[in-house]
SEBA-543247 format. One line per field, with one value per residue (C-alpha): residue number from 1; residue in one letter; x, y, z. Coordinates in steps of 0.05 Angstrom, whole numbers. Layout:
# residues N
baro: (NUM;...)
torti: (a;...)
px: (X;...)
py: (Y;...)
pz: (Z;...)
//
This chain:
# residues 173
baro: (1;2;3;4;5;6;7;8;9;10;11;12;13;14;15;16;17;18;19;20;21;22;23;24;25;26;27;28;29;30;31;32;33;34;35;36;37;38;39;40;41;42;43;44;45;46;47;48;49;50;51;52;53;54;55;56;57;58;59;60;61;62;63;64;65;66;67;68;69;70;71;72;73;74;75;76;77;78;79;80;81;82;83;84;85;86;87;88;89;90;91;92;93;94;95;96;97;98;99;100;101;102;103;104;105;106;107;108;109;110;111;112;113;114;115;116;117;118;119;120;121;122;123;124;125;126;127;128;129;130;131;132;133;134;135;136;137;138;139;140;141;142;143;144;145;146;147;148;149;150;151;152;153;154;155;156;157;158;159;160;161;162;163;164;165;166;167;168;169;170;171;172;173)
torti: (x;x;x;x;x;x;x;x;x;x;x;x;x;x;x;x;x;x;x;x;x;x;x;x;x;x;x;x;x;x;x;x;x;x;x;x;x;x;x;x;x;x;x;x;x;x;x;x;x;x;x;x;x;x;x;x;x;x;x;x;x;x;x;x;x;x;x;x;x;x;x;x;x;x;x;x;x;x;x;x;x;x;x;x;x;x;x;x;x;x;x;x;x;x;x;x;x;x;x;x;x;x;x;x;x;x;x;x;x;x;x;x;x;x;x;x;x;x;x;x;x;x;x;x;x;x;x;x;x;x;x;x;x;x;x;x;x;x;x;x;x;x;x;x;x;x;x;x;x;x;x;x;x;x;x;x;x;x;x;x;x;x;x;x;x;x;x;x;x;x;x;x;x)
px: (0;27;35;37;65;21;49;10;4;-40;-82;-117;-168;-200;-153;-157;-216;-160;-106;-103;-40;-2;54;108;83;88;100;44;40;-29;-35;-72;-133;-152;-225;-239;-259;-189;-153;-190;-163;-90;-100;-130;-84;-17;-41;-68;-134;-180;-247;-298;-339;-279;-286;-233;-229;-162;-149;-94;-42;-94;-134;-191;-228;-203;-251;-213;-211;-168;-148;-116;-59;11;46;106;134;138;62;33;-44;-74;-100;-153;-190;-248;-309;-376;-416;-341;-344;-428;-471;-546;-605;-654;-700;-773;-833;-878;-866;-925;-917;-908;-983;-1012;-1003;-1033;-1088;-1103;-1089;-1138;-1186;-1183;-1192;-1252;-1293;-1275;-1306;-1366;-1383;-1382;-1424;-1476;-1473;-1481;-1550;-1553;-1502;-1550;-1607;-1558;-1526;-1599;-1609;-1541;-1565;-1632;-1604;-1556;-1611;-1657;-1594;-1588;-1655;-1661;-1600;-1626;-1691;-1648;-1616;-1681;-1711;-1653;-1648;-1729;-1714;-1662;-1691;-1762;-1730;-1736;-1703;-1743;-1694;-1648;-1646;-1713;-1655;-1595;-1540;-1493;-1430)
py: (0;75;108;189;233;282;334;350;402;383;439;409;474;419;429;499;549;614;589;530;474;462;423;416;385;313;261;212;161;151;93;127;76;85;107;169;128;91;154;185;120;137;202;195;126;173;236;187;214;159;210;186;251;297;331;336;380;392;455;474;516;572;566;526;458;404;341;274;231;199;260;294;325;312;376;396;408;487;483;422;418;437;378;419;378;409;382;387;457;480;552;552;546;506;537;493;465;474;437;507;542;605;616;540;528;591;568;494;523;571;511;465;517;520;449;450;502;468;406;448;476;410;372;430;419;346;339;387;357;311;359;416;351;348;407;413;363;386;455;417;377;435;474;415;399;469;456;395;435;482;434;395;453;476;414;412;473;449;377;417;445;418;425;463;453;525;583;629;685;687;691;756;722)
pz: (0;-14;46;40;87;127;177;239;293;351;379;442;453;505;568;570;545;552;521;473;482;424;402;349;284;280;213;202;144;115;65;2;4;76;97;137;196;196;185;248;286;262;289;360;369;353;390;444;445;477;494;441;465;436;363;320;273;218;187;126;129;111;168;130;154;109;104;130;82;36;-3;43;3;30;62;84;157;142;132;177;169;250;287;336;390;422;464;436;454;473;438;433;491;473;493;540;494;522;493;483;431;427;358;336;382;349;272;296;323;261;215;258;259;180;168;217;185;122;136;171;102;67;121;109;33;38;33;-18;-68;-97;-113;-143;-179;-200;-225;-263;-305;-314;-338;-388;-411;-428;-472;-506;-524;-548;-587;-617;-634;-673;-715;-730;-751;-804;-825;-843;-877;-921;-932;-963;-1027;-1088;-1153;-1199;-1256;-1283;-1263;-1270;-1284;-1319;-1276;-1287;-1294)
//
């Protein structure tokens, strides 16, 4: 397996919240292949970090977070990637969670409200559905029977001429 060479300063902002401990950087071979959760093993076995509660988290030479995972670019001593190790909610203090939330209760209640009056209106309209179903379909009926009526009657029109033979006129053309 090809191993690459990573250089490492440890950061442990953990110990201390005024001042962070750090160390010199530190050569570690990484075989190219590895997964992120071996590579996290490497690190806490050779830093001996043995808290599973402790975050770490590996910055560049720039400052940046850098993913760990396999490609993690090799670097040199003069610019070792950081190796910081904090606990969880180190720098950001969680609120208490509470169950009540006013405006969370308010918008259920509107919504339920809603759906209630909604299904008011249709239980009123129940028993009316089938007689404006009804007469919906009587008013159709009626427009097209006096459609029908209409077309019966052109077509009597049309079907009562006869042919009388030429023209009583001559045509001007």
């Amino acid at each position: 397996m090809v191993e690459k060479k990573l250089w490492i300063q440890l950061k442990r902002l953990d110990l201390k919240d005024i001042e962070p401990v750090a160390s010199s950087a530190e050569c570690l071979d990484i075989g190219k292949e590895q997964s992120a959760d071996a590579i996290r093993h490497i690190l806490k076995s050779h830093f001996n970090i043995y808290n599973e509660d402790l975050i770490l988290r590996l910055r560049n030479h720039n400052g940046s977070l850098v993913p760990v995972n396999r490609k993690l670019v090799t670097n040199s001593r003069d610019e070792p990637y950081v190796l910081e190790i904090v606990r969880v909610y180190q720098h950001s203090h969680p609120l208490e969670w509470s169950p009540y939330r006013a405006p969370y209760d308010e918008a259920i209640k509107k919504q339920i409200k809603e759906i209630t009056t909604r299904i008011e209106k249709l239980e009123e309209s129940v028993p009316e559905l089938h007689h404006r179903r009804f007469a919906k379909i009587n008013a159709e009926m009626v427009d097209l029977d006096q459609k029908l009526g209409f077309i019966n009657k052109r077509i009597n029109e049309a079907d009562s001429t006869h042919w009388r033979g030429m023209f009583k006129r001559n045509p001007l053309w």
